[in-house]
N, C-alpha and C positions, 0 to 999 in steps of 0.2 A: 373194422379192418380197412375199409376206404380213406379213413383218417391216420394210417400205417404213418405216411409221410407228409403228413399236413397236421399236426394235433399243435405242435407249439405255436406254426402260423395262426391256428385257429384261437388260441391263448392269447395271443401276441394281439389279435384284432378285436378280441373282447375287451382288451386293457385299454386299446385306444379308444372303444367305442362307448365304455362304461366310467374308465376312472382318467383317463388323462385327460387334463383342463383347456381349453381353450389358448391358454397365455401359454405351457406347453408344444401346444401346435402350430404356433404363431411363428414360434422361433424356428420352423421347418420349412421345407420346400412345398411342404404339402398345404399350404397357406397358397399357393397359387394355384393348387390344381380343386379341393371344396374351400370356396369362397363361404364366408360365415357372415360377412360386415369386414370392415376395416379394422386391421390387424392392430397391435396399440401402437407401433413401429414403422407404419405400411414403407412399400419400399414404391419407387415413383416408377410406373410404367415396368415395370420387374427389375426396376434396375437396383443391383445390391446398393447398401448404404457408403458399403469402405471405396466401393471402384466404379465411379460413372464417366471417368475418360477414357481415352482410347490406349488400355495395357499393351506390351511389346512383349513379343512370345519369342523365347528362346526356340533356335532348332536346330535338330538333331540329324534330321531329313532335309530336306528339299521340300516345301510345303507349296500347295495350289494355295490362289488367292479366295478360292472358296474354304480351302481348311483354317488358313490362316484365322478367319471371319466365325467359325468355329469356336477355334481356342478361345478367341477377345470374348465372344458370345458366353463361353463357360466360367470367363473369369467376371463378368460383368451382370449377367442375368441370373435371377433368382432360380429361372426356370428358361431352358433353352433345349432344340431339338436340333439330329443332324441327322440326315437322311441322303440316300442313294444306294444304288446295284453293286451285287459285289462286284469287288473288283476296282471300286474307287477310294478308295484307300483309308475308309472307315475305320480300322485296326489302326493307322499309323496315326491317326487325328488323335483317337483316345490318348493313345502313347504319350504323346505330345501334351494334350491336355493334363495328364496325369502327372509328367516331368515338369511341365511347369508350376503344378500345385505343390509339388514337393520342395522346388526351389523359394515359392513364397510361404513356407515353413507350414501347407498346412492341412488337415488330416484329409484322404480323400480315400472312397470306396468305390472299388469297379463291382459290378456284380452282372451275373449273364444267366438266362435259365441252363445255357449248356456249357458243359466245359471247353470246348473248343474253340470259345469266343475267348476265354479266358489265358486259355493254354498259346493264342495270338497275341495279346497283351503283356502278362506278367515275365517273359525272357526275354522278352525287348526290352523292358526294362528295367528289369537285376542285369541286363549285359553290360548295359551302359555304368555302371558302377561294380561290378567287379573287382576284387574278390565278395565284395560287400553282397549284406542284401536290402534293397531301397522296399521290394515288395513282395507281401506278406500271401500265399496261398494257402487258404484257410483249410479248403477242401478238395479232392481231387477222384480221377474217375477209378472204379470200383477195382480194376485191374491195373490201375496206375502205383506203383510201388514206392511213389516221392511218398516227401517229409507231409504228414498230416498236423497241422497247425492250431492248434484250440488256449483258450486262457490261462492255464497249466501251465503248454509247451514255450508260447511265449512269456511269459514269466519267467522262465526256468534260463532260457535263453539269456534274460535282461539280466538277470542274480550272475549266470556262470563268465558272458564275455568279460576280457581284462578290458579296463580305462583304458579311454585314451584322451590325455591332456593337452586341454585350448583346442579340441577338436570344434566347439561349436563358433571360437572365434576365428579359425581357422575357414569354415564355411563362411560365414560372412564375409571376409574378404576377398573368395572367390565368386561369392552373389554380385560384390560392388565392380569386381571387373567386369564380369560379364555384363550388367546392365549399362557397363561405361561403353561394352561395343556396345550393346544394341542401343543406345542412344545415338552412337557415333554411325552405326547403317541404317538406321531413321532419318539421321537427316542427311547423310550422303546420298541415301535413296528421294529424300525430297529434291535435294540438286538436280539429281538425274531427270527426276521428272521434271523438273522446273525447265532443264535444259533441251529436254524432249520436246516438251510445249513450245521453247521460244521460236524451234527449230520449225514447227511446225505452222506457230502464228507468222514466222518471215513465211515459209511456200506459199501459204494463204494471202497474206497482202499484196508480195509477188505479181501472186494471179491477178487480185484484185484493180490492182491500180494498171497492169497493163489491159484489162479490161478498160476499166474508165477512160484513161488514153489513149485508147484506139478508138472511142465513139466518139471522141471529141475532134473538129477541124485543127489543123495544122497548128494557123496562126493564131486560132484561140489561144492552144498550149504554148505559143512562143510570146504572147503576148503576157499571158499571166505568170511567164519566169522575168521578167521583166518590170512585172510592178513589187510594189513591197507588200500589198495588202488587196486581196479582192471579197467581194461579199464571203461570210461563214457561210456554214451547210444551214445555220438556225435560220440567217436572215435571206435563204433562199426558199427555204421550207414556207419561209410566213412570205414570201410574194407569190409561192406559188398556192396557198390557201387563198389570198386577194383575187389572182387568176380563176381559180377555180368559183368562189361569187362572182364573177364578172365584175370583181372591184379591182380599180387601177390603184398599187402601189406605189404614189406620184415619188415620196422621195426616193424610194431604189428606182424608179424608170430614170429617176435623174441620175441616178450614180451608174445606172449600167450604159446608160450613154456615153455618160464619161470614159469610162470604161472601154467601150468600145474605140471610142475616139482616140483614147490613146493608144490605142492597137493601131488604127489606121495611118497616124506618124508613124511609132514606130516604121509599120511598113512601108512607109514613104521611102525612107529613108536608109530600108533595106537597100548592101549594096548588090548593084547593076541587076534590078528586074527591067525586063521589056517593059515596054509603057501598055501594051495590050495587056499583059498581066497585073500590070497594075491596076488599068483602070478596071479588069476583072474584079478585081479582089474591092476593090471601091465601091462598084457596084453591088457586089453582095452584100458589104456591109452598110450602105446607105437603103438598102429592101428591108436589113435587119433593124436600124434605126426607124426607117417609116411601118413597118409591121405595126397592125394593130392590133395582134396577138404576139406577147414575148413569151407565150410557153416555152417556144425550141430551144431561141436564147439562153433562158432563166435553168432547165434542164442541163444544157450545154456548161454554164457556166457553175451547174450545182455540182456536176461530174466533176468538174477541174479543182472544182475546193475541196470536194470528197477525198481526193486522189491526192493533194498538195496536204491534209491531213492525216492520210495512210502512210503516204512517204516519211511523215515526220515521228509515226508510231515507226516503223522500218525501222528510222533510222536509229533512236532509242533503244529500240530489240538487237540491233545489229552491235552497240556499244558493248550491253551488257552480256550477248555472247559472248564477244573480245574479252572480257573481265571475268567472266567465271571460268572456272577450270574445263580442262577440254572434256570432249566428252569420253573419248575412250580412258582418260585416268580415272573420270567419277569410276567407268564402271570396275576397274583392275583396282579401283579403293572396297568398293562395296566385296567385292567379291575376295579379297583378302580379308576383310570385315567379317565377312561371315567364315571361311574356313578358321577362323579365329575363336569366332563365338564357339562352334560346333567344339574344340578343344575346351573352352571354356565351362561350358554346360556341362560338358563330362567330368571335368573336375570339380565343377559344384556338388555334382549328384555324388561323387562319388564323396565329397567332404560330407554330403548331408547325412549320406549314411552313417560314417567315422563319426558325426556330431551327435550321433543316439549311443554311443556308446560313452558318452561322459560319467564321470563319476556320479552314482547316485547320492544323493543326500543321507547320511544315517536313518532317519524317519521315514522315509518312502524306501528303503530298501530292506525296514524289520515290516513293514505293509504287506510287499510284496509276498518277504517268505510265509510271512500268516495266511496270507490268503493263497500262497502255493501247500504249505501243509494240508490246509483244511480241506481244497481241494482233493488233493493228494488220497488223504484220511476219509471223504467224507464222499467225494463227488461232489461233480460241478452244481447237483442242487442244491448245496448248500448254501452259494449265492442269492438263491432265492427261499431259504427256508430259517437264514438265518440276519434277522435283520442288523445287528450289528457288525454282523461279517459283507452283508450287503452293501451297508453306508460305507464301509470304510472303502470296497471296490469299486462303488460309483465314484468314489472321492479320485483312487488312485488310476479310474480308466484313460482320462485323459491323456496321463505322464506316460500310460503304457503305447495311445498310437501317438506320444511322442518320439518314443523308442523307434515304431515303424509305423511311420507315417501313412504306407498305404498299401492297403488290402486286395483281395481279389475272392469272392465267394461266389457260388450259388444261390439263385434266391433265394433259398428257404431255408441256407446254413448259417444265414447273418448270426442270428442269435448263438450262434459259438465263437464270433468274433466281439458280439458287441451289445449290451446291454439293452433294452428298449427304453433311452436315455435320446432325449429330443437335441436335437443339432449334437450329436455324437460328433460328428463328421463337418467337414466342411462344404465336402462336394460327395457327392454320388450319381457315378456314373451307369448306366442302366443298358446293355447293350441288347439286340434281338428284341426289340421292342415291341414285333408286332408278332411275335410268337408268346407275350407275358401278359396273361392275366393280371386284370386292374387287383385283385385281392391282396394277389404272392407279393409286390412288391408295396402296398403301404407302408408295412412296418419299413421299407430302406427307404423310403421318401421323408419317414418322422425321425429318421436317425440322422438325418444331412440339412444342412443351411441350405444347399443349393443343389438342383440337379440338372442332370444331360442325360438324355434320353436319342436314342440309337438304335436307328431301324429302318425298315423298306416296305413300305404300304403295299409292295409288289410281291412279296415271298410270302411264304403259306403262316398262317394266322393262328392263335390258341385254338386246341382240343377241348369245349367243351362234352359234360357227359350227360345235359339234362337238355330238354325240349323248350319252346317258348312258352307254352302253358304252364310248365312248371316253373318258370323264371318270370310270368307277369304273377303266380300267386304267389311265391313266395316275398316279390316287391310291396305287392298290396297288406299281405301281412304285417308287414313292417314301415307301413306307411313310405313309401319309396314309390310309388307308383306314377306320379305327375310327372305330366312329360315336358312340359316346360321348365323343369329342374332338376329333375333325376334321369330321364330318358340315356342322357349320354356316357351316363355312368353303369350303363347294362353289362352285365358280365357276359350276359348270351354274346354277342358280338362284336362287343369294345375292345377291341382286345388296349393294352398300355399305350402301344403309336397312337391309336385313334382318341383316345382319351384325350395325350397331350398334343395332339395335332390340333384340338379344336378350344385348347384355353387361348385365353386372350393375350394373357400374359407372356407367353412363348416366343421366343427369337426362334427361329427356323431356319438354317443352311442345307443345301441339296450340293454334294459335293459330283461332280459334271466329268472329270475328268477317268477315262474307263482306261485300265492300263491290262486289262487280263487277258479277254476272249481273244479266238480271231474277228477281224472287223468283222467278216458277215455274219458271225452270230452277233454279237454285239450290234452289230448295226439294226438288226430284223427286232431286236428288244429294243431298242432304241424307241422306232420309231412307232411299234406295236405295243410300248407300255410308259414310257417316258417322254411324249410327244416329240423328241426328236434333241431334246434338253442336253443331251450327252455328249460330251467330246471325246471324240475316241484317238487313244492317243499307242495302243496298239498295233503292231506293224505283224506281219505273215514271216518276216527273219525273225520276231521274237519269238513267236508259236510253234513255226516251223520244226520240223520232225525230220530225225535221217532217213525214216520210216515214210512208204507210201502212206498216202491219206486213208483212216479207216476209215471214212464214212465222208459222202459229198452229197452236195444239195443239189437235185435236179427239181427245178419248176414242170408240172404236166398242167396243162392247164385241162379242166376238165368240168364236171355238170353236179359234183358234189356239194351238199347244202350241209349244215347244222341242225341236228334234231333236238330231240329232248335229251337223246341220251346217243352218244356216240354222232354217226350222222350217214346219208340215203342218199341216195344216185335217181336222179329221174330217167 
């Protein structure tokens, strides 16, 4: 009876743990989470084989720079995690993640322990392609009266829609616009930034050199706009290393004499100074000549070369503003760029759809109806009881999530979508991460190339129903007991987050940005579970109610402690 809803999972991990082969598991995601040796194929730092630069993610939304970092991450790592409170827009990242896997044509699975994670995903994204359906909902909650979706129903689906002709070239040329904008606000947004920077390296020299020029005398600075060349910053640096050994460096003492010297014509012949001024200024610089320390000098004269070389970076940054485009068109480019893309994406998704419904081949469409009869006739066990009806539907699974690229199940209904067939999938995404038992989700990590995993080490954790005694004997049983190897793979308290929190191979984004709560609750979690990580981007006008407040936070400050169990007043 306890196995009511667990018996095929329990199947399902017999097959993995008794008959499928190693070079089977290899080809999965689950190659980074039990390490075996080196895979025959290994991928370098979890980085997939086909994508180790930096992908450009179409969107739909308005994406943070932490989601953004996400998507690249799911299209680039073997294995990657995203994590944060609700309220951070966790739901919209998947979405995104999953539109753009559909757009690089390729099979991907959401899966959640509950529906509700699900029922947040899957109409965001059939909305976006409309009338169409881009994704697939396998299974749904007990009182929920939608379409229930099994290998039959889609089947039945692919045989009865009418063709639609050059629908899948017709997608292609709306993939190659679209990646024309986002190439076009890649590098419009490099300008910007480039433009930002230069903007900011002029403040900075600015500062800089009116610095330097204010520590230095007068006629120092009127002196060295007057020559054509004075010591570099290098060959000041090396007389003030000489300085520093109490070694004279005889040829600079002789050039900054010179140097001097012709400062003091010049000002000779400044016109009409009083001759008291003059012979001021004579005399300082004939103390500066006999000085038998030239540290002040050699300082004095290093400022003024520093400064005569910041001015001449200025001056170069000040050009190349003049020459690139202003700054407020970059941004009226960028930002037309992308209300562009956002049109564009949607017509991709929505051709991708239109693109499954091409004509089938004669041979893949008498497949289909054989394996919907037998079905039909026989029940779905007959995929497994009949092995030539089997091979033929391993052969024809693919073509089927060609038809609908991407999924959305419960964990433990995969097996009504999808065969226990290694890299079934391209991608599988994993949400409520730390409410999933490491068990229930192996079989969806051996069905995908790549996974994403999605969760909050802060929300309540899986329900086990066995004690630790019973969880080190039955380890020990089965040889699993070593804690230097097997330890973190404990079902007692691993829950899936912690599992893939602690592989090596894992990219990991904490997405920061809180758009739900009022700030003070938000903010008291903030600082109470998220060391203060959080930007809270929430305002009291969005929250706000026509209605009085039902409920307000008064502080008492008071002598109450924490017990074992509740907590005592002294």
């Amino acid at each position: 009876p306890k196995l009511k809803y667990s018996q095929k999972l329990r199947s399902e991990l017999r097959d993995l743990a008794y008959t499928v082969s190693d070079d089977d598991l290899d080809q999965t995601s689950l190659t980074s989470v039990f390490k075996h040796g080196a895979p025959p194929n290994p991928t370098k730092h979890g980085l997939t084989q086909e994508s180790t630069n930096n992908p450009l993610i179409a969107e739909f939304e308005v994406l943070s720079d932490e989601q953004i970092l996400a998507c690249k991450a799911a299209q680039k790592r073997t294995l990657s995690l995203i994590t944060g409170p609700p309220g951070t827009g966790k739901s919209i990242t998947v979405s995104h993640i999953l539109a753009n896997a559909a757009i690089r044509q390729e099979r991907a699975l959401f899966a959640s322990r509950n529906h509700q994670a699900l029922a947040a995903v899957e109409p965001r994204i059939n909305a976006l392609c409309e009338p169409d359906v881009l994704m697939i909902r396998a299974n749904r909650p007990y009182n929920d009266n939608g379409t229930r979706v099994d290998w039959a129903n889609s089947i039945k689906m692919i045989l009865a829609q009418p063709a639609v002709p050059n629908a899948h070239k017709r997608f292609e040329e709306s993939v190659e616009r679209l990646t024309l904008l986002l190439d076009m606000i890649q590098q419009t947004e490099l300008q910007l930034n480039d433009a930002v920077s230069m903007r900011e390296e002029l403040s900075s020299l600015s500062i800089q050199i009116d610095e330097l020029t204010g520590r230095s005398p007068e006629y120092w600075l009127t002196g060295a706009d007057i020559l054509d060349e004075i010591p570099s910053v290098a060959q000041l640096d090396f007389a003030q290393s000489c300085l520093a050994q109490e070694r004279t460096p005889v040829g600079f003492i002789a050039a900054l004499h010179q140097f001097i010297g012709r400062i003091l014509i010049w000002r000779r012949k400044a016109a009409e100074k009083t001759l008291s001024e003059a012979n001021r200024i004579i005399e300082e610089l004939n103390e500066v000549q006999l000085s038998t320390k030239y540290g002040g000098p050699v300082q004095a004269l290093k400022r003024i070369s520093y400064a005569r070389m910041l001015s001449q970076r200025y001056e170069n940054l000040e050009q190349d503003c003049r020459s690139a485009l202003p700054h407020d068109e970059l941004v009226s480019v960028v930002q037309k760029s992308r209300e562009d893309m956002r049109g564009a994406l949607s017509e991709a998704l929505k051709r991708r759809a239109s693109s499954c419904k091409e004509e089938l081949p004669g041979d893949i469409r008498q497949a289909f109806a054989t394996i919907l009869a037998a079905i039909q006739n026989r029940g779905q066990e007959v995929l497994s009881n009949n092995d030539a009806l089997g091979k033929m539907f391993s052969k024809q699974i693919t073509r089927l999530f060609d038809h609908y690229p991407l999924w959305a199940v419960t964990n433990q209904s995969v097996h009504r979508v999808a065969p226990l067939k290694p890299a079934v999938f391209d991608l599988v995404v994993i949400d409520e991460a730390s409410q999933c038992d490491i068990a229930s989700v192996i079989p969806l990590l051996y069905r995908a190339k790549r996974a994403v995993i999605v969760g909050d080490p802060n929300q309540l954790s899986h329900i086990t129903s066995f004690n630790a005694q019973t969880d080190l004997r039955l380890r020990a049983t089965h040889g699993v007991d070593d804690i230097s190897n097997f330890e973190r793979y404990s079902y007692l308290n691993n829950s899936l987050f912690d599992l893939i929190n602690g592989a090596h191979d894992r990219e990991s984004t904490l997405l920061i940005d809180h758009y739900r709560c009022d700030p003070d609750i938000i903010r008291y979690c903030n600082e109470s579970f998220y060391n203060g990580a959080l930007r809270i981007r929430s305002t009291r006008s969005r929250t706000s109610s026509p209605y009085p407040r039902a409920c307000i936070w008064t502080h008492v400050d008071d002598d109450a402690q924490a017990a074992s169990s509740g907590c005592h007043s002294k």
